[in-house]
Kinemage of the C-alpha trace (Angstrom):
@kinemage 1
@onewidth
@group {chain A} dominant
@subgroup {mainchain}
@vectorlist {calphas} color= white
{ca unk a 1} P 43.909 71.924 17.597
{ca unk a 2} L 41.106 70.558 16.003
{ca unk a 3} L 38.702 68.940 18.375
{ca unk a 4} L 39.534 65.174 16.600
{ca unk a 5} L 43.285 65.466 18.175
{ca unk a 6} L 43.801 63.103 21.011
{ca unk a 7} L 43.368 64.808 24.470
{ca unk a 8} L 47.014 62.945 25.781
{ca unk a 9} L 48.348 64.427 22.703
{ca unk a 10} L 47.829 67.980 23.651
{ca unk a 11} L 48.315 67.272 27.390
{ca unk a 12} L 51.736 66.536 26.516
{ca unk a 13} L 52.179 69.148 24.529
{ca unk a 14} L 51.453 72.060 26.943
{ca unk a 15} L 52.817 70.157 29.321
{ca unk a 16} L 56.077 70.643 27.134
{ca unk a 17} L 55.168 74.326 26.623
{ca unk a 18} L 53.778 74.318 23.178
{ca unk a 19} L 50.589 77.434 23.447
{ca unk a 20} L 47.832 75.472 22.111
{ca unk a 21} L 44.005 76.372 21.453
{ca unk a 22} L 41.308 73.436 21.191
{ca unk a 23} L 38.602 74.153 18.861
{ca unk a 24} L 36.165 73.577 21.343
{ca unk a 25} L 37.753 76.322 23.533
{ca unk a 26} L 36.541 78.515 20.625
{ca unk a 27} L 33.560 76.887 19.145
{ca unk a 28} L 30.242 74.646 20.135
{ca unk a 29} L 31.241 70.939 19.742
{ca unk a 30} L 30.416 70.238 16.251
{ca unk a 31} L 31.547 73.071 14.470
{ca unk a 32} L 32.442 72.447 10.783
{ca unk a 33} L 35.669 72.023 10.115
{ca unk a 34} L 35.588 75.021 7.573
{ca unk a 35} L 34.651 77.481 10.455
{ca unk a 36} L 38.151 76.554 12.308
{ca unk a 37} L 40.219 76.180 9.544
{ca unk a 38} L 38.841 80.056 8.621
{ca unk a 39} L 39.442 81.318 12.275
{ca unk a 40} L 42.762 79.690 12.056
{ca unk a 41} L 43.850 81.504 8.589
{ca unk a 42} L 42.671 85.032 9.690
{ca unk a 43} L 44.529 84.653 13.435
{ca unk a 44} L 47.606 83.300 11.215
{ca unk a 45} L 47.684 79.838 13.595
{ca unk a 46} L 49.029 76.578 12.288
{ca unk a 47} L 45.807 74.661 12.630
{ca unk a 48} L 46.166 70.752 13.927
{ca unk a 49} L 44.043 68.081 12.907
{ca unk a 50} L 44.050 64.502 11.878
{ca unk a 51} L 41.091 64.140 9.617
{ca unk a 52} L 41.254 63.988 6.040
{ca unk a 53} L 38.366 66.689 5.911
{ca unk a 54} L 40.806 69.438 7.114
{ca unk a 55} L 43.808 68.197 3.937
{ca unk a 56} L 40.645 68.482 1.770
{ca unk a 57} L 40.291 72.270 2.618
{ca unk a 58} L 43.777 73.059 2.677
{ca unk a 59} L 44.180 71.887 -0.810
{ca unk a 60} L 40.885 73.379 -1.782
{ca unk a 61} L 42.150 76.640 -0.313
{ca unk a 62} L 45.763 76.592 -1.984
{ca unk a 63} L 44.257 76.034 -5.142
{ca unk a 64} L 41.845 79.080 -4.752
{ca unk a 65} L 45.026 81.158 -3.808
{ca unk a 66} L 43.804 81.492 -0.331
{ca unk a 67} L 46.913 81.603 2.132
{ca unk a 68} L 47.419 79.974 5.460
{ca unk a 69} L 49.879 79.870 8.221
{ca unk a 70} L 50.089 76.168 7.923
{ca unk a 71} L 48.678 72.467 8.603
{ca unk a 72} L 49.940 69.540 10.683
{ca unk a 73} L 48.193 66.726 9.387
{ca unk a 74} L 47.845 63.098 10.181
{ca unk a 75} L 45.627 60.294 9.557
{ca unk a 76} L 43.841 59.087 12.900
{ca unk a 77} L 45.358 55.258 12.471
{ca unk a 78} L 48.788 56.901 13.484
{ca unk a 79} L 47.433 57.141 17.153
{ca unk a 80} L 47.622 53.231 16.581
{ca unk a 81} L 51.100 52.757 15.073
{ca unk a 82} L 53.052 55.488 17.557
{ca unk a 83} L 52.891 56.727 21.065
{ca unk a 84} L 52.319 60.024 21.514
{ca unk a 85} L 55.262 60.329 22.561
{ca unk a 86} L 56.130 59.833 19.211
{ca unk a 87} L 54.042 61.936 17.914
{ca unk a 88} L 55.651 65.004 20.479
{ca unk a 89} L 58.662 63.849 19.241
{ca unk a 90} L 57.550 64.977 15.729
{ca unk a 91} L 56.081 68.266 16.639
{ca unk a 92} L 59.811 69.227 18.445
{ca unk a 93} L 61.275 68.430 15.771
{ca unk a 94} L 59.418 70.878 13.336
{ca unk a 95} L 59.706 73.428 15.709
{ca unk a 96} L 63.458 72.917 15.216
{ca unk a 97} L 63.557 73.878 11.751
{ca unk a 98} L 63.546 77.736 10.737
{ca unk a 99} L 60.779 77.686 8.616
{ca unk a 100} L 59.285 74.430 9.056
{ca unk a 101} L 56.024 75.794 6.543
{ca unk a 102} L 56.622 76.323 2.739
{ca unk a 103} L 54.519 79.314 1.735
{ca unk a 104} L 53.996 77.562 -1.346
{ca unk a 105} L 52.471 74.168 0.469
{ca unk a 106} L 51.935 75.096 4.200
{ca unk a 107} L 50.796 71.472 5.027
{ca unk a 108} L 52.602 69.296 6.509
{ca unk a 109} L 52.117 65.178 7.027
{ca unk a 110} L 53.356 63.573 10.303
């Protein structure tokens, strides 16, 4: 999870027994954004953030040919439209799916 994600977010999350690691448990506060989107690629994680700077490098990186394991992507002005309970209610869903990431477009847009 990228450090932007809402703390409640991924409280509920492990709470519901999704294995999640926070940038910052990784990286100094203030990383760039390219530095966990890398770490994420090589340890084949589906990164989580809801800035547009993280969609910028996944489409930078798909049209370099560089592969991913995927992106969950929002804008930040969803935390004001749902609950995050909604927004758990999104993630179960994907993880419902067989293959929820298309090797060919590994992002996807709550």
């Amino acid at each position: 999870m990228d450090e932007s994600v809402n703390g409640h977010l991924i409280k509920a999350l492990r709470r519901d027994g999704w294995e999640i690691v926070c940038a910052k448990d990784i990286f100094p506060e203030g990383t760039a954004d390219e530095v966990h989107f890398e770490h994420a690629a090589k340890q084949k994680w589906v990164l989580v953030a809801n800035d547009e700077d993280h969609k910028v490098i996944g489409h930078r990186w798909l049209s370099e040919g560089k592969t991913f394991a995927g992106l969950i992507e929002w804008a930040p002005k969803k935390y004001e439209k749902e609950t995050i309970g909604d927004l758990v209610r999104k993630f179960e869903a994907l993880a419902e799916r067989d293959e929820p990431f298309d090797s060919d477009y590994p992002i996807i847009h709550l």
